[in-house]
C-alpha positions as CSV (number, residue, x, y, z in Angstrom):
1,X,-58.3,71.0,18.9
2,X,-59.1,74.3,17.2
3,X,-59.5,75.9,20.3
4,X,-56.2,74.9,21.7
5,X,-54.5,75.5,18.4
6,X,-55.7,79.1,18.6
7,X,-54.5,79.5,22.2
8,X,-50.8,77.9,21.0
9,X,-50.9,81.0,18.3
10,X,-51.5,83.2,20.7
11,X,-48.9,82.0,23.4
12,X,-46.3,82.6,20.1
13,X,-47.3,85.5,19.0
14,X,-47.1,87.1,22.3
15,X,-43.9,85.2,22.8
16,X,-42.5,86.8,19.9
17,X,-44.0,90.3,20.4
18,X,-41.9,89.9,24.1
19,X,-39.0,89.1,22.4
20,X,-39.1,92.4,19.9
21,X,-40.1,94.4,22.7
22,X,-37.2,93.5,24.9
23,X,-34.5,94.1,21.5
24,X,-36.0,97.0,19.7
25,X,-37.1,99.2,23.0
26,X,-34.9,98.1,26.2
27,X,-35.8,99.6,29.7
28,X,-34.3,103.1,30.2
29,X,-31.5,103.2,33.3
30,X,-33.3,102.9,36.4
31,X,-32.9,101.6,40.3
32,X,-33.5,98.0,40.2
33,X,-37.1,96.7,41.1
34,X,-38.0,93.7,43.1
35,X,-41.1,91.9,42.8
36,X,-42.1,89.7,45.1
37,X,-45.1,87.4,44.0
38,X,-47.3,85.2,46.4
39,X,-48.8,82.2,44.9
40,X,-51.1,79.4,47.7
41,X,-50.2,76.8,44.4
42,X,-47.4,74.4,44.5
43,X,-45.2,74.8,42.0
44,X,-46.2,71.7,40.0
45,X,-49.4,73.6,38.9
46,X,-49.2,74.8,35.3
47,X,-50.3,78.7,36.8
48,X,-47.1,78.6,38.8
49,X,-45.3,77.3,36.1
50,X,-47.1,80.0,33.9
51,X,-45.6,82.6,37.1
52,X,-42.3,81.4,36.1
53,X,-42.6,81.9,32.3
54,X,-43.6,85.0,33.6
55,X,-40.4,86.0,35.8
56,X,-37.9,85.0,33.3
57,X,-40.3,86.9,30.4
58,X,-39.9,89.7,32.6
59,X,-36.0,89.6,34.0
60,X,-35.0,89.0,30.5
61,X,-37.1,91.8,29.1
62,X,-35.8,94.0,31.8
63,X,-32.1,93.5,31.3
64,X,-31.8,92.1,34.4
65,X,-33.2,96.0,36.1
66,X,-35.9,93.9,37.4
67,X,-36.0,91.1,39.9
68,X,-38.9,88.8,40.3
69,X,-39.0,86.1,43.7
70,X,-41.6,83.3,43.4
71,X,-43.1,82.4,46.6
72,X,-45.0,79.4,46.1
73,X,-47.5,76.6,48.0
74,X,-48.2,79.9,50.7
75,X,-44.5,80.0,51.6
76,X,-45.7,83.9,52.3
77,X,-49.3,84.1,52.6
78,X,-52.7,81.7,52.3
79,X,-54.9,82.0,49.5
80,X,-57.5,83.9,51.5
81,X,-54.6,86.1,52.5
82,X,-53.0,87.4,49.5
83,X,-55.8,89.9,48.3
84,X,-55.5,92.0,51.6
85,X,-51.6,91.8,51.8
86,X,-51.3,93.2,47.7
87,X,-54.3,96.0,49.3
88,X,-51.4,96.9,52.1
89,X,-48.4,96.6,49.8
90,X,-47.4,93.5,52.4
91,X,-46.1,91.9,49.4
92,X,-46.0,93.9,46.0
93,X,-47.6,91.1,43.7
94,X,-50.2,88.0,44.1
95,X,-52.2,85.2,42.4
96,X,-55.7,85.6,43.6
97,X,-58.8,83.5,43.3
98,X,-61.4,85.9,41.9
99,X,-64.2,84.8,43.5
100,X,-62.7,85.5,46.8
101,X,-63.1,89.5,45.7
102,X,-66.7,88.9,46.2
103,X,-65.6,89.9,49.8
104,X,-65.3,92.8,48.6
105,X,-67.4,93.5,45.4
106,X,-70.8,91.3,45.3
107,X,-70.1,91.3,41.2
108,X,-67.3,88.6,41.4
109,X,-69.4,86.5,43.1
110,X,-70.2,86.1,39.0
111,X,-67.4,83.0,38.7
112,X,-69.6,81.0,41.4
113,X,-73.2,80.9,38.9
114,X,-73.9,77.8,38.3
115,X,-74.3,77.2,34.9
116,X,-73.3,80.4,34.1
117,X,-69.8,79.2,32.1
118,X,-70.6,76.5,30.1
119,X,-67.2,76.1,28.0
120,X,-63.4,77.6,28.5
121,X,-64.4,79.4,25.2
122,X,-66.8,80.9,26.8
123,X,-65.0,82.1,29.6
124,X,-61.4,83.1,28.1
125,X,-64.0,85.2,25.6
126,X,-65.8,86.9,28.3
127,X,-62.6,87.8,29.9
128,X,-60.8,89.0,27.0
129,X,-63.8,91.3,26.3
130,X,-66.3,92.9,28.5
131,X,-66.4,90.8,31.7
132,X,-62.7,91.1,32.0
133,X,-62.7,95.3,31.3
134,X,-65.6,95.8,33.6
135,X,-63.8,93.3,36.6
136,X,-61.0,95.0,36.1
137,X,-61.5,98.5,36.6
138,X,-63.4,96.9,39.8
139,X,-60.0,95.5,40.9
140,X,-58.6,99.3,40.5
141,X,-60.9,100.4,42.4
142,X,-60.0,97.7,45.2
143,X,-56.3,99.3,45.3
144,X,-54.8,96.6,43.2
145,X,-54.2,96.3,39.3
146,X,-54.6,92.7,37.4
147,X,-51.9,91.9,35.3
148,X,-53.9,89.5,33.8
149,X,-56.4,86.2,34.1
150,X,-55.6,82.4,33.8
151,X,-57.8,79.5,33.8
152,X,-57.9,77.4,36.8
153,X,-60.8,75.0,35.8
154,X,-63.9,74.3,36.8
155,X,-65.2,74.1,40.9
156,X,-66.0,70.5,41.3
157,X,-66.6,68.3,44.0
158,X,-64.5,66.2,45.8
159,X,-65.3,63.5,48.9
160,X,-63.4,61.2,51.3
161,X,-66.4,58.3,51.3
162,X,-69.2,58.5,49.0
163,X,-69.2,59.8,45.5
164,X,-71.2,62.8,44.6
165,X,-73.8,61.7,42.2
166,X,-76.9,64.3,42.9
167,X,-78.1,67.0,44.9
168,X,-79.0,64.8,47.4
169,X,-75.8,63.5,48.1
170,X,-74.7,66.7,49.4
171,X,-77.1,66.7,52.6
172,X,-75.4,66.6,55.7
173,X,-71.9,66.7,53.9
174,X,-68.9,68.8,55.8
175,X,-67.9,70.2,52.7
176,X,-64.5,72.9,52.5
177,X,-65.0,75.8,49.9
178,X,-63.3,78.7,48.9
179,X,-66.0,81.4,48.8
180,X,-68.9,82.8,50.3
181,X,-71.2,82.3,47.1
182,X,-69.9,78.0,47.4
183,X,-70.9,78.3,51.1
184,X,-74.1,79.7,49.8
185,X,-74.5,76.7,47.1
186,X,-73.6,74.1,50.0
187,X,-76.3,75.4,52.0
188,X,-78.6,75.3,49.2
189,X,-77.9,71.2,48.8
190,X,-78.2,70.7,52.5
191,X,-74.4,70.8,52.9
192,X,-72.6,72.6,56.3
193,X,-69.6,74.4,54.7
194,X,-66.5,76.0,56.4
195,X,-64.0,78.1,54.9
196,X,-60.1,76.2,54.7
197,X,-57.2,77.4,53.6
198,X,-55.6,75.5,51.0
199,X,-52.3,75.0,52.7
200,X,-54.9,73.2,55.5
201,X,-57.0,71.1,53.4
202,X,-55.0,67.5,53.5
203,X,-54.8,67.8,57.2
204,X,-58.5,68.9,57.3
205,X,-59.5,65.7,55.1
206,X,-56.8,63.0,57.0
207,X,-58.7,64.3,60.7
208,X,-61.7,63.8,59.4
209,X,-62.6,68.2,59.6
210,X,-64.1,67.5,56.3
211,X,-66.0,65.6,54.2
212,X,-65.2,66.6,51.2
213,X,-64.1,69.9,49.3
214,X,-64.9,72.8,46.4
215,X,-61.4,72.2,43.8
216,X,-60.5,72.4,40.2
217,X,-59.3,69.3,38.6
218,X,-55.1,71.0,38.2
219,X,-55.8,71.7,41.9
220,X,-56.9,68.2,43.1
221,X,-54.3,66.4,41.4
222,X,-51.1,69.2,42.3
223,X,-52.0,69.3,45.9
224,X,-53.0,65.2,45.9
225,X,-55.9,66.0,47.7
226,X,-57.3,63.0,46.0
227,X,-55.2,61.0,48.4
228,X,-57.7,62.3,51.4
229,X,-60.8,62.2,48.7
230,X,-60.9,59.5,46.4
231,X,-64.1,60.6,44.8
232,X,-64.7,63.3,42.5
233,X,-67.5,64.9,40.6
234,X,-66.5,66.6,37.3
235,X,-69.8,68.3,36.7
236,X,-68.6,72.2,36.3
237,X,-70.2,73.4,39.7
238,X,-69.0,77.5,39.0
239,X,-65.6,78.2,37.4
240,X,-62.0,79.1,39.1
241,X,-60.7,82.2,37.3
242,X,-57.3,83.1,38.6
243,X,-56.1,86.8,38.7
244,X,-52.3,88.2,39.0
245,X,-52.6,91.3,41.0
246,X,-50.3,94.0,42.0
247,X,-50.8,97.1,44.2
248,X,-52.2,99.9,42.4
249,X,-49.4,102.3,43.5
250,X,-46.8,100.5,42.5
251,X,-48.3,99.7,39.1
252,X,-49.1,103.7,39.0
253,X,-45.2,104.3,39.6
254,X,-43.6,102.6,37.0
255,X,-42.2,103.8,33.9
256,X,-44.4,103.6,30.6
257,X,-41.6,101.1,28.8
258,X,-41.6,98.9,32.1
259,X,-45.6,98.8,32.8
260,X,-45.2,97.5,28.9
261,X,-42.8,94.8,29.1
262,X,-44.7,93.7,32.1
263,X,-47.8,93.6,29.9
264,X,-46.3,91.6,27.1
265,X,-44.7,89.2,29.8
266,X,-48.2,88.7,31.0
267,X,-50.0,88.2,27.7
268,X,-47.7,85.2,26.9
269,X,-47.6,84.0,30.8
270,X,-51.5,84.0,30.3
271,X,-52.0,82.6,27.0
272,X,-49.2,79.7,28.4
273,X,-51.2,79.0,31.6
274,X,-54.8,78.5,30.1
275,X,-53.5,76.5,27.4
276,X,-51.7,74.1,30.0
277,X,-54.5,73.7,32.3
278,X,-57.0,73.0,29.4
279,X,-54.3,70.5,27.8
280,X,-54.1,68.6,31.3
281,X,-57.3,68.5,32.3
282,X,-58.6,65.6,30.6
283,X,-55.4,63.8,31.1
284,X,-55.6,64.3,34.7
285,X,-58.9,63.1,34.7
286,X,-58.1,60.0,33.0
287,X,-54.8,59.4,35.3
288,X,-56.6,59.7,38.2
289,X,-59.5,57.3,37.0
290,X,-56.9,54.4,36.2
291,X,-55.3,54.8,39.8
292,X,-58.3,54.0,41.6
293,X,-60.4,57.1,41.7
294,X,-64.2,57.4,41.1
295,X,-64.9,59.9,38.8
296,X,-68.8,60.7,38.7
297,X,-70.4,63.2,36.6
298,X,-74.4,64.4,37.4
299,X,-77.1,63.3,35.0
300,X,-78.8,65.4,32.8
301,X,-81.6,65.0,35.7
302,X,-79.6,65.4,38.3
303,X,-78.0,68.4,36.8
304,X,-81.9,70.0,36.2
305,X,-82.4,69.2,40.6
306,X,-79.4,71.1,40.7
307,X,-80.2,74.1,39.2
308,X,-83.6,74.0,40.7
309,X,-82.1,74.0,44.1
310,X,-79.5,76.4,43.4
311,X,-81.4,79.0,41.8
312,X,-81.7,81.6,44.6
313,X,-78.1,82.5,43.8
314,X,-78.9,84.2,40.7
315,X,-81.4,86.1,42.8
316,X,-79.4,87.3,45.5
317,X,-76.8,88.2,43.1
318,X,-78.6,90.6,41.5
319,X,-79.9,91.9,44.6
320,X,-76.5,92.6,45.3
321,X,-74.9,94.2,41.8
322,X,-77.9,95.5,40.6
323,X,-78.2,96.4,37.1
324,X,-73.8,95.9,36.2
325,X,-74.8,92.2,37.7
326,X,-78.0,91.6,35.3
327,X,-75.7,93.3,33.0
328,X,-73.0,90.6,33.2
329,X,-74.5,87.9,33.1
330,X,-76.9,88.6,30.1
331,X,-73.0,89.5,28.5
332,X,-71.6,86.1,29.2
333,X,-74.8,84.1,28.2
334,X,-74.4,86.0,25.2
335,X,-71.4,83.9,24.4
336,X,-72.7,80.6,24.7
């Protein structure tokens, strides 16, 4: 309760620091600028509704100088497709996954650890501080620039027949994730995983593609993916960090009073979508369970197996980053 009254603060603080930004300091006269934003999330999901806090933050702040067009559930582009079209200037803004720059950069294969984020606490601190610096200048480096980081929830597991209940449940399964370093993990457990977008995943599950699939919680219950998997496993597989990105040019070209409303807009989008998603969560949880769902969680020996089997991750992360990997990690565990 603490912890979400201390996010509520926040939201209203930046909230109000918005609202003196846009009276005492409005946007000098200048040709009107249209954002586009592409977002794979329907927009039931608190971080699209934390998008549209977002635009009106920023149309309002702008005096109406800039204009901001929501393009949600991958009406533009699918989530493995938004990262390259920002890189090109396709489209000038998107929410990314930010595993999925692990394509490009092994150290944000750092959100798919398991057991490496053990609370939101954890992870809202690590990005706030070092973890989010250090990714970010690695995002500006990638030719885009992070307007800032949302919570999506946890990865967990969900499956179309049999309930996940420990490693071995996961041999043989046709399991859909959403990066590389899951692919990696299903391999570990004996799983064959394939790469779906999101926009694909009912029809994936309904034909049969599938098995099961790598999700948050907001996720599985926006898209009703639980209507092709009825069984979920809330047992915090890696964590879902959402990023809002736009090209690094185009961030680089913009006025210093208009890159600052856009920064206050973000602070309160991003302090409104993390406190939704952790509000929800349980709720959703609990929703699901009374409709006929089986919600599963891994034992505290099942959850030892599983980070016995899963180990070599840690190891061929750090083969890959090096020292700013070992680095990283040793920063987050540091806030446990």
């Amino acid at each position: 309760m603490a912890f979400t009254q201390k996010l509520v603060r926040s939201a209203a603080a930046a909230m109000a620091a918005a609202v003196f930004l846009s009276a005492a300091t409005p946007l000098q006269a200048q040709q009107s600028l249209r954002l586009r934003v592409s977002n794979q999330l329907p927009p039931s999901s608190q971080l699209s509704k934390g998008l549209e806090l977002w635009k009106q933050k920023v149309e309002s702040g702008s005096q109406g100088s800039v204009k901001v067009e929501l393009y949600h559930s991958s009406q533009l582009y699918k989530d493995n497709e938004v990262v390259p079209a920002v890189q090109k200037k396709s489209v000038e803004m998107g929410l990314a996954i930010a595993g999925q720059f692990s394509a490009y950069d092994p150290n944000f294969a750092i959100f798919d650890l398991p057991g490496l984020f053990t609370s939101y606490d954890q992870a809202i601190r690590a990005l706030d501080g070092d973890l989010g610096r250090a990714l970010s200048a690695r995002l500006n480096k990638l030719g885009v620039h992070p307007l800032y980081w949302a919570q999506q929830g946890y990865v967990e597991i969900a499956t179309t027949k049999r309930p996940i209940n420990s490693p071995a449940d996961f041999n043989g399964l046709k399991l859909r994730v959403h990066s590389k370093e899951l692919a990696r993990m299903a391999q570990l457990l004996g799983a064959a995983p394939t790469t779906i977008a999101a926009s694909e995943v009912s029809t994936a599950l309904s034909q049969g593609t599938v098995d099961g699939l790598t999700t948050s919680i907001s996720s599985y219950h926006a898209r009703k993916w639980f209507e092709g998997a009825p069984n979920i496993t809330t047992s915090r597989f890696g964590l879902i960090a959402a990023v809002i990105i736009m090209h690094r040019e185009l961030w680089n070209s913009l006025p210093s009073n208009t890159k600052t409303m856009l920064a206050q807009a973000s602070q309160t989008a991003a302090a409104y979508s993390t406190q939704t998603v952790l509000q929800e969560e349980s709720e959703i949880i609990e929703k699901v369970r009374r409709s006929g769902i089986k919600v599963t969680q891994f034992s505290a020996a099942a959850r030892t197996e599983f980070a016995k089997r899963t180990q070599p991750m840690y190891e061929e992360f750090y083969r890959g980053t090096g020292d700013s990997g070992r680095d990283l990690v040793k920063y987050v565990r540091s806030l446990k």
